[in-house]
N, CA, C and O atoms as CSV, one atom per row, in Angstrom:
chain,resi,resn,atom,element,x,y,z
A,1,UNK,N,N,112.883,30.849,59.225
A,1,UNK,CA,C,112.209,31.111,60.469
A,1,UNK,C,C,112.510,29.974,61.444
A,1,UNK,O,O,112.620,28.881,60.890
A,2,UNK,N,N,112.690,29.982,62.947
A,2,UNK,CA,C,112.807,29.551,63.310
A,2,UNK,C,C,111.945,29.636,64.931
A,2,UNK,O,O,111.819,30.772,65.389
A,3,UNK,N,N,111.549,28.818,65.507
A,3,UNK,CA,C,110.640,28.898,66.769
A,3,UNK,C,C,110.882,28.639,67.925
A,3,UNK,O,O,111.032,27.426,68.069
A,4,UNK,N,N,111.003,29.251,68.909
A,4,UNK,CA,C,111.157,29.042,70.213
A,4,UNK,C,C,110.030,29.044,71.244
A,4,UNK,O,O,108.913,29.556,71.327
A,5,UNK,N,N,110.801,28.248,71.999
A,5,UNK,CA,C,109.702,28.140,73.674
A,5,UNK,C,C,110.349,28.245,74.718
A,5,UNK,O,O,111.513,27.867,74.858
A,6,UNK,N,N,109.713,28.728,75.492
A,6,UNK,CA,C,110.672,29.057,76.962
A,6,UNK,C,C,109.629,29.106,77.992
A,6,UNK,O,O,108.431,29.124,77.711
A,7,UNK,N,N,110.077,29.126,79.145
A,7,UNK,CA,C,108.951,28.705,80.468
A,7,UNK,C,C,109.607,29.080,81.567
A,7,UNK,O,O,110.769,28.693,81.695
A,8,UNK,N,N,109.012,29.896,82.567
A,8,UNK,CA,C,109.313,30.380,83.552
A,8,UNK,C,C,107.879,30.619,84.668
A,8,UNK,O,O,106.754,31.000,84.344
A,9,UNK,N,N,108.318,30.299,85.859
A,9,UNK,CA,C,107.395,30.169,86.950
A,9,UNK,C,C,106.523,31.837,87.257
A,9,UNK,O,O,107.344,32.696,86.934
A,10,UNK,N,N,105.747,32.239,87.546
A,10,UNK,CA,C,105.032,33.240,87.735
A,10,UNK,C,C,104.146,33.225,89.207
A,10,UNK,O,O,103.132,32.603,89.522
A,11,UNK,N,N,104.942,34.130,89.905
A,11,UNK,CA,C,104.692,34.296,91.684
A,11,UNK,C,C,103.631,34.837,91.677
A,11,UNK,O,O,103.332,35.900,91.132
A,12,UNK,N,N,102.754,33.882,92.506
A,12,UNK,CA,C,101.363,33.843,92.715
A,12,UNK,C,C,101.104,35.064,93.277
A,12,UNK,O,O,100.040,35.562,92.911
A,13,UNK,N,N,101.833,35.772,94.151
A,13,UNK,CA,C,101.634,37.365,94.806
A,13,UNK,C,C,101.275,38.043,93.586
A,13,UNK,O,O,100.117,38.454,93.515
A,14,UNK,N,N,102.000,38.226,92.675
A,14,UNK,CA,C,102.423,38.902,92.187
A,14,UNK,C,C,101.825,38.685,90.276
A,14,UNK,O,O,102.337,39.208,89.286
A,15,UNK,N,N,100.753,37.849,90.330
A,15,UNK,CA,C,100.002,37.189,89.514
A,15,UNK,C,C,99.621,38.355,88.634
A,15,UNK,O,O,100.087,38.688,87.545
A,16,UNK,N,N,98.350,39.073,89.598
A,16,UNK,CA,C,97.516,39.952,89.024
A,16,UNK,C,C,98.057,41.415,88.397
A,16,UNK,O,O,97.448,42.220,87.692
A,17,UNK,N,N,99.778,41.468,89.052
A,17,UNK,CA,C,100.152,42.932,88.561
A,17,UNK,C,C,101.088,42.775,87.444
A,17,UNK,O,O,101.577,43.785,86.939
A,18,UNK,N,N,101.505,41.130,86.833
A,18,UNK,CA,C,101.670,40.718,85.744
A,18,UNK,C,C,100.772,40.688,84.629
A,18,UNK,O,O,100.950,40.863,83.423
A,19,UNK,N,N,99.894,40.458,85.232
A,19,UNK,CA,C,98.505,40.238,83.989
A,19,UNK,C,C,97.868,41.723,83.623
A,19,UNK,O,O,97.442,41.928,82.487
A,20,UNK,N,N,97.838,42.471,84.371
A,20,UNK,CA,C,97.793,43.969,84.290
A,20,UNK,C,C,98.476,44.625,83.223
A,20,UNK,O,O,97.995,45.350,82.352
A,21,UNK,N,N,100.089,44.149,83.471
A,21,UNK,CA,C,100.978,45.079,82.660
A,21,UNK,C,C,100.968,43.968,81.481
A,21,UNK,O,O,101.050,44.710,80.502
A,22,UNK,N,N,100.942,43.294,81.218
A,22,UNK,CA,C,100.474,42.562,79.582
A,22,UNK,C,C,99.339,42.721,78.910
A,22,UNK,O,O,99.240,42.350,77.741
A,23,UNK,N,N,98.310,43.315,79.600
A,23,UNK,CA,C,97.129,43.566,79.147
A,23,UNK,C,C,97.136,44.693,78.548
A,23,UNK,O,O,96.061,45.063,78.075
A,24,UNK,N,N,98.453,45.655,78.373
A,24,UNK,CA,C,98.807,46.859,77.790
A,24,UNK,C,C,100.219,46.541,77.816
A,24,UNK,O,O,100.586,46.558,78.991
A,25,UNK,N,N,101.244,46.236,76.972
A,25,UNK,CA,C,102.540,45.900,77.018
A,25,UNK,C,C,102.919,47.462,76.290
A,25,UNK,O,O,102.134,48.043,75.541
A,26,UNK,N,N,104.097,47.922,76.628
A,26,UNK,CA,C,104.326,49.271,76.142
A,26,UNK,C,C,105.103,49.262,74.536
A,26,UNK,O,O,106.082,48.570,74.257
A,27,UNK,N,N,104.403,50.199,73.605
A,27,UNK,CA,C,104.363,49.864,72.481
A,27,UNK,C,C,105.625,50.120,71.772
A,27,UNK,O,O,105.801,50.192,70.556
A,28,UNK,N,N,106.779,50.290,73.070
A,28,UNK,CA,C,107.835,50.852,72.290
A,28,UNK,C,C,108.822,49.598,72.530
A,28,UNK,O,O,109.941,49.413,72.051
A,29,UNK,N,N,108.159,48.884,73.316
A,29,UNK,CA,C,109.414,47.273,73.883
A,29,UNK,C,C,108.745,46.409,72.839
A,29,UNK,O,O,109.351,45.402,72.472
A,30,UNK,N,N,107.239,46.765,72.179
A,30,UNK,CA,C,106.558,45.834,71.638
A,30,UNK,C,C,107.570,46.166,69.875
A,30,UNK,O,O,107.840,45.385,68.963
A,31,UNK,N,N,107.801,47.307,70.012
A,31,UNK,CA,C,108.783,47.916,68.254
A,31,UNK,C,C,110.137,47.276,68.619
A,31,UNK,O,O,110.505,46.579,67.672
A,32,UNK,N,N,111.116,47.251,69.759
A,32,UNK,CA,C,111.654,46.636,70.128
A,32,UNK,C,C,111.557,44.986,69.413
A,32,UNK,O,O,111.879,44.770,68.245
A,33,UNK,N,N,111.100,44.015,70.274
A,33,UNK,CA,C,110.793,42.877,69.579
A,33,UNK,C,C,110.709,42.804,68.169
A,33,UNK,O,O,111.439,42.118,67.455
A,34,UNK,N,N,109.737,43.580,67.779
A,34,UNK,CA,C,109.619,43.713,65.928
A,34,UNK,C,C,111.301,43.744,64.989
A,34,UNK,O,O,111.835,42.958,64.207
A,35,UNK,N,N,111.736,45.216,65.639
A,35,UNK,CA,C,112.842,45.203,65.149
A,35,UNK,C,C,113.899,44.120,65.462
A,35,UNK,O,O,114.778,43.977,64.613
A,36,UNK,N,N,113.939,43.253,66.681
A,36,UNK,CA,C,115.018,41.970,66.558
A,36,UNK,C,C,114.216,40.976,65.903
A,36,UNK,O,O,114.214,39.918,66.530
A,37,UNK,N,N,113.504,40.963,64.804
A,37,UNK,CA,C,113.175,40.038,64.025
A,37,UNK,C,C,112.022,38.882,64.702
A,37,UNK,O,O,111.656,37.830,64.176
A,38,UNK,N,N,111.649,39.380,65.861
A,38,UNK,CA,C,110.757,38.448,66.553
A,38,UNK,C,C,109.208,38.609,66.060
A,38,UNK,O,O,108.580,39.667,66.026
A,39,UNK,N,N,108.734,37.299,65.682
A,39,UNK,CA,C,107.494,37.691,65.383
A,39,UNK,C,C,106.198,36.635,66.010
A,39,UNK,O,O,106.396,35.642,66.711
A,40,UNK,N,N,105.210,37.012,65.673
A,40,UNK,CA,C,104.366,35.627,66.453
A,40,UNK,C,C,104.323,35.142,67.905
A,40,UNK,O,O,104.048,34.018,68.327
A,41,UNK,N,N,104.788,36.673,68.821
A,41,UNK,CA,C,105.198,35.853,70.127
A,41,UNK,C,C,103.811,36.314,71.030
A,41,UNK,O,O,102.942,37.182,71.110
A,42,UNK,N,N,104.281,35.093,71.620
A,42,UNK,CA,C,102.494,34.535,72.411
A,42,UNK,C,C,103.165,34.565,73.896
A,42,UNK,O,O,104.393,34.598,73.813
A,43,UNK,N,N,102.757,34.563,75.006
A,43,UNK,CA,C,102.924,34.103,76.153
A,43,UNK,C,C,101.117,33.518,76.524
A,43,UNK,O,O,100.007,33.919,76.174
A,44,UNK,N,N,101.642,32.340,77.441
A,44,UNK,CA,C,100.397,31.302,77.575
A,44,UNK,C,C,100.815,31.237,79.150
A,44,UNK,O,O,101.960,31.269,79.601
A,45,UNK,N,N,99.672,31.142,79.820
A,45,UNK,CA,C,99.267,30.525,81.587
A,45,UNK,C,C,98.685,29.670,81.826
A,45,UNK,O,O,97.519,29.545,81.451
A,46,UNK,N,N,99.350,28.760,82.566
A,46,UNK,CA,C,99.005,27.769,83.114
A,46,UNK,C,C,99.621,27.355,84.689
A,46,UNK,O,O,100.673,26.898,85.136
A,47,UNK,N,N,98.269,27.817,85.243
A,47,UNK,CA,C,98.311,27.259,86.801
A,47,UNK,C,C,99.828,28.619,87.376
A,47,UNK,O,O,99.492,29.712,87.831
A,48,UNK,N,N,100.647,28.415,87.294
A,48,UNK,CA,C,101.700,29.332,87.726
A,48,UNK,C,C,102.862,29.020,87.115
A,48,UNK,O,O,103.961,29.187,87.645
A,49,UNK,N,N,102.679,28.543,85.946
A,49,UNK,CA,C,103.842,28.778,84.863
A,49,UNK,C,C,103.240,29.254,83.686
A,49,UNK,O,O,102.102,29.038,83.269
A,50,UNK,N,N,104.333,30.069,83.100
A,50,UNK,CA,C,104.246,31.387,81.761
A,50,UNK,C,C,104.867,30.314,80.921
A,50,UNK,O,O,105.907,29.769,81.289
A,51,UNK,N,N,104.283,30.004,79.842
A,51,UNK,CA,C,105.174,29.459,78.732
A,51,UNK,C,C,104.887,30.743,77.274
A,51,UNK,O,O,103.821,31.116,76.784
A,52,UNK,N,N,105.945,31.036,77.017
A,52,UNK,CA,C,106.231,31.900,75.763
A,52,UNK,C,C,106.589,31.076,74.414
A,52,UNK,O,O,107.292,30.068,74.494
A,53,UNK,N,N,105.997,31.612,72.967
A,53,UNK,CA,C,106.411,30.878,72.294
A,53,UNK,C,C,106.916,32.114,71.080
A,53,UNK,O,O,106.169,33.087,71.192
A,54,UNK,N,N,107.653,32.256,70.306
A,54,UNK,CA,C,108.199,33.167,69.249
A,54,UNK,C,C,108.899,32.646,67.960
A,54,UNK,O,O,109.448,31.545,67.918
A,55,UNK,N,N,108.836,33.570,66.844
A,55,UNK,CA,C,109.058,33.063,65.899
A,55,UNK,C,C,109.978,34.088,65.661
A,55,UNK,O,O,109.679,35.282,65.676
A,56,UNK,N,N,111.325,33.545,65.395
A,56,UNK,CA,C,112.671,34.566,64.744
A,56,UNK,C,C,112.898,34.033,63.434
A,56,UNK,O,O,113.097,32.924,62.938
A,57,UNK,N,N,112.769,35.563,62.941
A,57,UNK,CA,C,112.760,35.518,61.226
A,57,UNK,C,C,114.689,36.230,60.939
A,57,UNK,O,O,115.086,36.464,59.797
A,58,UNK,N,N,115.502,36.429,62.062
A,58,UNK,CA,C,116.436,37.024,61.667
A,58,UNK,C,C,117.675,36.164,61.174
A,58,UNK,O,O,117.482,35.097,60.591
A,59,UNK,N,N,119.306,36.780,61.488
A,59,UNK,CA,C,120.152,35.793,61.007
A,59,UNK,C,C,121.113,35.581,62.129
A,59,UNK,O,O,122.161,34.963,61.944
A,60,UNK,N,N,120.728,36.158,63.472
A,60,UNK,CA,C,121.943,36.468,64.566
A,60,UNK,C,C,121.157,36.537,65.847
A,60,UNK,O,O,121.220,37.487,66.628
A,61,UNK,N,N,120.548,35.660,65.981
A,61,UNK,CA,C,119.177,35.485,67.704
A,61,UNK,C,C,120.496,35.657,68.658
A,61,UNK,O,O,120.114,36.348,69.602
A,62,UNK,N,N,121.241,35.482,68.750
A,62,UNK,CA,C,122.575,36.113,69.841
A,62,UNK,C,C,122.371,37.547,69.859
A,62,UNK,O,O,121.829,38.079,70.828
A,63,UNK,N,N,122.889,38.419,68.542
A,63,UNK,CA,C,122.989,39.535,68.562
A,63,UNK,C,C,121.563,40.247,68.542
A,63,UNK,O,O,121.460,41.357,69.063
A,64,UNK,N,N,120.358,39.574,67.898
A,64,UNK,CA,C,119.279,40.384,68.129
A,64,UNK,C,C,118.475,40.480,69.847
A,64,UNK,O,O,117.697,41.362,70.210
A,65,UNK,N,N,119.005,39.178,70.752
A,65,UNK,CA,C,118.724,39.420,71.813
A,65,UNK,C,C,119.750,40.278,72.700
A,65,UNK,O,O,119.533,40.799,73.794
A,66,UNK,N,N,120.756,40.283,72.043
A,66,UNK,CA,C,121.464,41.604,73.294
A,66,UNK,C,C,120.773,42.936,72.943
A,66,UNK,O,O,120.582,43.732,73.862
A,67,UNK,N,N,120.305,43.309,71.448
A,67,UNK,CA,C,119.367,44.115,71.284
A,67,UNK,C,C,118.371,44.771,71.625
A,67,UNK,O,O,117.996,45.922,71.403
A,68,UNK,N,N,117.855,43.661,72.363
A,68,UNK,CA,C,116.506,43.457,73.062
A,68,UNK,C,C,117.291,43.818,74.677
A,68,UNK,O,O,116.843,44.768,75.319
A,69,UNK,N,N,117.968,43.342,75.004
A,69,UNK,CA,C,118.495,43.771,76.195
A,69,UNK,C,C,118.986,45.282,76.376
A,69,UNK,O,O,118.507,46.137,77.120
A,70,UNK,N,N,119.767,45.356,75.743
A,70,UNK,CA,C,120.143,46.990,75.559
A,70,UNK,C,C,119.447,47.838,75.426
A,70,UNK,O,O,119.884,48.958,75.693
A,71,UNK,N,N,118.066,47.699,74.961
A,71,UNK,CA,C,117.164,48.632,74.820
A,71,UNK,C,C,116.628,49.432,76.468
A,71,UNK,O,O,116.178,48.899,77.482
A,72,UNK,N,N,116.835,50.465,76.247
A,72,UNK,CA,C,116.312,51.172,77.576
A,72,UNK,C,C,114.805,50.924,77.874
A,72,UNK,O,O,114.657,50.428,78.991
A,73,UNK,N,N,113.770,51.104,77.267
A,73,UNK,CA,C,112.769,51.086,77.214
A,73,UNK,C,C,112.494,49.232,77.839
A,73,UNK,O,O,111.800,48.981,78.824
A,74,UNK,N,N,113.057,48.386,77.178
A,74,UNK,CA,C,112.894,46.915,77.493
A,74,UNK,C,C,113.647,46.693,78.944
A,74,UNK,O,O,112.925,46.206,79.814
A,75,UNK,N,N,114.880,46.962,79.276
A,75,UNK,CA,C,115.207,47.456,80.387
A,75,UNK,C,C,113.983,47.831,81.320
A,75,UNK,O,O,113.384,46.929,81.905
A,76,UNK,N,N,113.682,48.896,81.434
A,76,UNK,CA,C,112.804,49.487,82.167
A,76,UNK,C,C,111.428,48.750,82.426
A,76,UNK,O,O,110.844,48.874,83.503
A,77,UNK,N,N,110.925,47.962,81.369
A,77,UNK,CA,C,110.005,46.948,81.559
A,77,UNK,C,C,110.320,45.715,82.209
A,77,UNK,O,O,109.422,45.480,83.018
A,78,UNK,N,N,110.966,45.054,82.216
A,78,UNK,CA,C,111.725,43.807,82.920
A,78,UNK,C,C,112.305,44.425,84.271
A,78,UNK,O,O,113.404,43.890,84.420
A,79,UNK,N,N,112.107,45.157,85.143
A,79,UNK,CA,C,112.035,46.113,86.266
A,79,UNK,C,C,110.525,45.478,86.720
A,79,UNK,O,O,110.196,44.818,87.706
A,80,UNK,N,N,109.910,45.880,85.780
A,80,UNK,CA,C,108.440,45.713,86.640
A,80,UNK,C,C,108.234,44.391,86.581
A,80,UNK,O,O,107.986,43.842,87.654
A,81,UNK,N,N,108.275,43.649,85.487
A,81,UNK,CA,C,108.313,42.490,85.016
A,81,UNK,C,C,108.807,41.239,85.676
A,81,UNK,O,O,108.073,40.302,85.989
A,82,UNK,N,N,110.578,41.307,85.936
A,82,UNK,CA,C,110.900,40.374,86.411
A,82,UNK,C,C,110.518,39.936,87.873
A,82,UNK,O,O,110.336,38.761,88.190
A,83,UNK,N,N,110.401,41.157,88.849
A,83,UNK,CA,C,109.383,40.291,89.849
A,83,UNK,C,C,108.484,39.902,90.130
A,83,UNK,O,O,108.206,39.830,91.327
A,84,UNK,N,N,107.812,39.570,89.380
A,84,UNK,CA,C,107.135,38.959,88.937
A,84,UNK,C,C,107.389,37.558,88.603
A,84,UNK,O,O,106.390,36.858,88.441
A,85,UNK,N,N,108.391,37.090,88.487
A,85,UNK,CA,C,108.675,35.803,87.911
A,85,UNK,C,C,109.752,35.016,88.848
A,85,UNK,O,O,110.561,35.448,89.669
A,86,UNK,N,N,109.489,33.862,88.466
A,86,UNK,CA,C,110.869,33.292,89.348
A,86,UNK,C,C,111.600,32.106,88.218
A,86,UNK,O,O,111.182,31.048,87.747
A,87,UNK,N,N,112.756,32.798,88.083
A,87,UNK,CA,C,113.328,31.330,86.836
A,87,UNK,C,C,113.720,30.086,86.621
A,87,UNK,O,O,114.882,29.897,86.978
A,88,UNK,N,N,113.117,29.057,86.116
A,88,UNK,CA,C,113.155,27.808,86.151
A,88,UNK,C,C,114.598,27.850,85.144
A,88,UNK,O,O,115.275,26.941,85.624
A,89,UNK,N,N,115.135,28.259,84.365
A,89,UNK,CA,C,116.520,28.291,83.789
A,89,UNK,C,C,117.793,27.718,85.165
A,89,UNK,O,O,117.914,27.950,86.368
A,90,UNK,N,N,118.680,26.744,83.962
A,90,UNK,CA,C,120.015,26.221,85.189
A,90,UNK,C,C,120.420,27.550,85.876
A,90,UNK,O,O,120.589,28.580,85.223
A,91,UNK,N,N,120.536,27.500,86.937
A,91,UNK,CA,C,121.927,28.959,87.155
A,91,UNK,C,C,123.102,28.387,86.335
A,91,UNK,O,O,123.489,27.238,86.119
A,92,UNK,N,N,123.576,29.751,85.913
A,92,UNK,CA,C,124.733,29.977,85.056
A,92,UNK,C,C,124.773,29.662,83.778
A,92,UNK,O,O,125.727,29.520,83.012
A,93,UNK,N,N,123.205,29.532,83.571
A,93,UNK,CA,C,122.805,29.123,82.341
A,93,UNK,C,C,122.905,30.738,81.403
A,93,UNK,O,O,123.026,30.506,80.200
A,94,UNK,N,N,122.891,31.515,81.571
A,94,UNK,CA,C,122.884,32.885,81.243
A,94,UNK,C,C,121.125,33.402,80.844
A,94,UNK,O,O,120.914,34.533,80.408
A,95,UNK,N,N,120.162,32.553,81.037
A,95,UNK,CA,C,118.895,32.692,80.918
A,95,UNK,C,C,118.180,32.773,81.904
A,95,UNK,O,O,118.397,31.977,82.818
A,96,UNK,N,N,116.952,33.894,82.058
A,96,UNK,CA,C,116.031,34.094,82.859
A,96,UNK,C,C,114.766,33.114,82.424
A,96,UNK,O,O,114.576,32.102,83.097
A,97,UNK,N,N,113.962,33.391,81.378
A,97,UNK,CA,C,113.373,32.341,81.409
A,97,UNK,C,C,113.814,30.734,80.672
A,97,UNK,O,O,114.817,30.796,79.961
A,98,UNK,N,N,113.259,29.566,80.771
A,98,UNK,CA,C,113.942,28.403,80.769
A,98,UNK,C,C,113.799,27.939,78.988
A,98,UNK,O,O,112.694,27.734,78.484
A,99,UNK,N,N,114.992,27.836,78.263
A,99,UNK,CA,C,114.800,27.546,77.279
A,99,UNK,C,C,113.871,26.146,76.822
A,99,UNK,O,O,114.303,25.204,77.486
A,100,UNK,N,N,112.766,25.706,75.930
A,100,UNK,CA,C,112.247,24.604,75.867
A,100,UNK,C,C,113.002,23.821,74.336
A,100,UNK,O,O,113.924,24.247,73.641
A,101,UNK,N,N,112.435,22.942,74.239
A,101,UNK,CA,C,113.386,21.800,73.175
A,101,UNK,C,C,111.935,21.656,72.560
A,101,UNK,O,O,111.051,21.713,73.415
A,102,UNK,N,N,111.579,21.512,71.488
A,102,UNK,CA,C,110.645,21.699,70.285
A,102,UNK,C,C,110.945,19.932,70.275
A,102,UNK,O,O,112.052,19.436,70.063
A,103,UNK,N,N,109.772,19.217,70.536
A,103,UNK,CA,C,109.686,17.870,70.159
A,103,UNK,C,C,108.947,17.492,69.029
A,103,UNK,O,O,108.993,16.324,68.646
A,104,UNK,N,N,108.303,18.295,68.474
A,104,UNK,CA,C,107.148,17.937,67.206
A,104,UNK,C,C,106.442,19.324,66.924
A,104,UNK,O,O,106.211,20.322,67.608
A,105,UNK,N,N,106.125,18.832,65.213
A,105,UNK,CA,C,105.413,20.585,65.253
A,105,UNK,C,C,105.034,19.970,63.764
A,105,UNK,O,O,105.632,19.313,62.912
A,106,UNK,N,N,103.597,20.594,63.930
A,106,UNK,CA,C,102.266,19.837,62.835
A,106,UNK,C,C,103.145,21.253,61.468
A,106,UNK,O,O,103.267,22.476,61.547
A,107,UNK,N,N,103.560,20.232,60.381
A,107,UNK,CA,C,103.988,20.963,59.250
A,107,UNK,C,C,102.993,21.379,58.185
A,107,UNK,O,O,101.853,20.925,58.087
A,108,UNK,N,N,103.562,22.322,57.371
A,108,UNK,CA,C,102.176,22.315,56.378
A,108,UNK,C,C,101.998,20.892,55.501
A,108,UNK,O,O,102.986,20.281,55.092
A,109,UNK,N,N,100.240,20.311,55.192
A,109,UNK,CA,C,99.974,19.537,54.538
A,109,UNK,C,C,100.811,19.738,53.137
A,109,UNK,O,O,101.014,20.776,52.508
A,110,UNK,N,N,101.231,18.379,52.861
A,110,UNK,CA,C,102.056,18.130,51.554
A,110,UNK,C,C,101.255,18.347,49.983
A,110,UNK,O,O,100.538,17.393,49.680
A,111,UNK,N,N,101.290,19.134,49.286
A,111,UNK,CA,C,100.633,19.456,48.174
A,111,UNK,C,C,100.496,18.554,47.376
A,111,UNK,O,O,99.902,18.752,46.317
């Protein structure tokens, strides 16, 4: 398993019709995720940045996220979704939201 974080800005206009459509995420982008091996994923707010955090249990996070892209249904959500957001990712980085770097992470107590 392995864990990611990512962070992207969230347009204050456009706040409340984000929080709307997560408050019911559609259950077929949510089988989506499942099936690319993603599990444990959280998105967190603060002030006007989204930080996301996920846990990939697969063997190919390249190929399971073009997965996730290709999907029509996930497609069609990131329509409503992405304006909603504005991306802190480099340009030409090939990322919408901003990949984070894992500095520490409380392990299980040693037996």
């Amino acid at each position: 398993m392995r864990r990611y974080g990512w962070v992207i800005r969230l347009r204050p206009e456009r706040r409340e019709a984000y929080l709307r459509l997560h408050a019911a995420v559609w259950p077929s982008v949510e089988q989506t995720l499942r099936a690319a091996n993603i599990r444990n994923y959280s998105i967190f707010l603060h002030d006007d940045l989204l930080f996301g955090y996920y846990e990939y249990v697969g063997d190919d996070h390249e190929a399971d996220q073009r997965r996730i892209a290709d999907d029509p249904q996930t497609q069609a959500w990131w329509k409503l979704t992405d304006p909603c957001q504005e991306s802190l990712a480099p340009p030409g980085s090939g990322h919408w939201w901003a990949p984070m770097r894992e500095v520490w992470h409380l392990t299980e107590e040693a037996a």
